[in-house]
LUMTORTOR-582393 format. One line per 3 residues: their letters; for each residue y, x, z of C-alpha. Coordinates in Angstrom, 3 decimals. Example, Ala and Ser with C-alpha at 12.3 -4.5 7.8 and 13.67 -1.06 7.14 Angstrom:
REM LUMTORTOR-582393
AS = -4.500:12.300:7.800; -1.060:13.670:7.140
//
This chain:
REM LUMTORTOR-582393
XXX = -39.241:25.100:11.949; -37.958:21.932:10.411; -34.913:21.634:8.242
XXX = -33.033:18.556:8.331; -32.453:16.781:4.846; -29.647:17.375:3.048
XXX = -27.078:15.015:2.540; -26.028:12.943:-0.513; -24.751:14.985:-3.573
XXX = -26.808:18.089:-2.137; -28.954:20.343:-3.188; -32.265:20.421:-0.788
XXX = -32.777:24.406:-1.415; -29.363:25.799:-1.001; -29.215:29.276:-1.335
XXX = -25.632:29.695:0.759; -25.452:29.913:4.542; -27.192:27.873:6.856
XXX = -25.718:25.441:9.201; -28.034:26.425:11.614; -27.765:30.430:10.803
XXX = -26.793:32.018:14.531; -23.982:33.774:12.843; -20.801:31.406:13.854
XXX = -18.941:33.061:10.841; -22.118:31.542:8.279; -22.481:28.374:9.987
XXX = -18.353:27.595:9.378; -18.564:29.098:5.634; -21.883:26.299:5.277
XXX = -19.808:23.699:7.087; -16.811:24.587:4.682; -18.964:24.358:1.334
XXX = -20.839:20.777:2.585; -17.057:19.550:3.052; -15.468:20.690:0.228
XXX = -18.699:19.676:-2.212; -18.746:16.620:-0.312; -15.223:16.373:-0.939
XXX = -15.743:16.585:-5.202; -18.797:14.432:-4.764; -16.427:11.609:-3.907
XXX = -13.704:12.584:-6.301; -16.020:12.434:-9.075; -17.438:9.221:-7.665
XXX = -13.956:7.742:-7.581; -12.778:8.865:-11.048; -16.198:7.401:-12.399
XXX = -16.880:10.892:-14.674; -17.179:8.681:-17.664; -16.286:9.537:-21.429
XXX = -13.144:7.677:-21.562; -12.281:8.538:-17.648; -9.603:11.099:-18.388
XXX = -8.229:8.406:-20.920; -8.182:5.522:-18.258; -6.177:7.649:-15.619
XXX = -3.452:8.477:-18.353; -3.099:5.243:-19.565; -3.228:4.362:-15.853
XXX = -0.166:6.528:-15.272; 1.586:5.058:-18.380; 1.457:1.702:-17.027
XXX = 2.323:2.768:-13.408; 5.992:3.426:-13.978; 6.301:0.278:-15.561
XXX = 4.551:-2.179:-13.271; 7.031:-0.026:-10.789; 10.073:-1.430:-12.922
XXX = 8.721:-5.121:-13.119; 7.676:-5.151:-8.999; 11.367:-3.786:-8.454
XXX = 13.306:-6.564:-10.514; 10.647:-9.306:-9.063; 11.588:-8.057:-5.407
XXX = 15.168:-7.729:-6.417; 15.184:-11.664:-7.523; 13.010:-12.740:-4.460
XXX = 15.700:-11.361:-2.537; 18.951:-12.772:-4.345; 17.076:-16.159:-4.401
XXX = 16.068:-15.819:-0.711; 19.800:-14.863:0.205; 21.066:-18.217:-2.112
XXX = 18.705:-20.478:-0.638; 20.261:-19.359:2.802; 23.721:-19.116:1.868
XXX = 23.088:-22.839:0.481; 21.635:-24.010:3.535; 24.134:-22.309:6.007
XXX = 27.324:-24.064:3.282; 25.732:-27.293:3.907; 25.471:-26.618:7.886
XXX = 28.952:-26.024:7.171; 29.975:-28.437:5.609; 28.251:-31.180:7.916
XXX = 29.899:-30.312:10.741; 33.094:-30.328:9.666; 32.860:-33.627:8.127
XXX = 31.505:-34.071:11.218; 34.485:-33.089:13.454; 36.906:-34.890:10.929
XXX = 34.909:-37.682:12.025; 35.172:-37.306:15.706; 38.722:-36.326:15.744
XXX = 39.335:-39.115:13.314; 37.795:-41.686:16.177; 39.498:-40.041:19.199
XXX = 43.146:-40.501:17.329; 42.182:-44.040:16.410; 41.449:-44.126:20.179
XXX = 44.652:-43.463:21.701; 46.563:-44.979:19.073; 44.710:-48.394:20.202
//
């Protein structure tokens, strides 16, 4: 009978239960151990397992909190400047048309005082 070749990460003579065993209870135990080394595979794969790895992730975590702190005050001043630039523009909207209306009113007075 042929067996089917084992994925990345695993071991081509694997001692455990079978995938293909007829007992349901050994095929889900074989299904659980691909996942889970599957699983570390990819953790170790993402942490890189180097010497300095565990160093990296700490000083990772020390710098974390602070790039926090520095993207919070850069959106807090996006949105103060955002909300000025608007508040400008709406003051000058403003302001235009009521210069605007002193203007017109101005005319219509000068009109039926002619």
């Amino acid at each position: 009978m042929h067996q089917p070749e084992p994925f990345a990460g695993e071991e081509a003579d694997e001692p455990g239960p079978s995938v293909e065993s007829k007992n349901q209870a050994e095929r889900i135990t074989a299904r659980r151990l691909r996942i889970a080394a599957r699983n570390e595979a990819k953790t170790r794969q993402d942490l890189g397992e180097d010497s300095q790895g565990k160093e990296d992730i700490q000083e990772e975590t020390r710098k974390s909190p602070k790039e926090v702190e520095k993207s919070k005050r850069h959106m807090a001043k996006l949105q103060t400047d955002g909300l000025e630039l608007v508040t400008n523009i709406q003051v000058a909207v403003d302001a235009r048309e009521s210069d605007r209306r002193t203007e017109l009113e101005e005319a219509c007075r000068l009109r039926y005082m002619q």
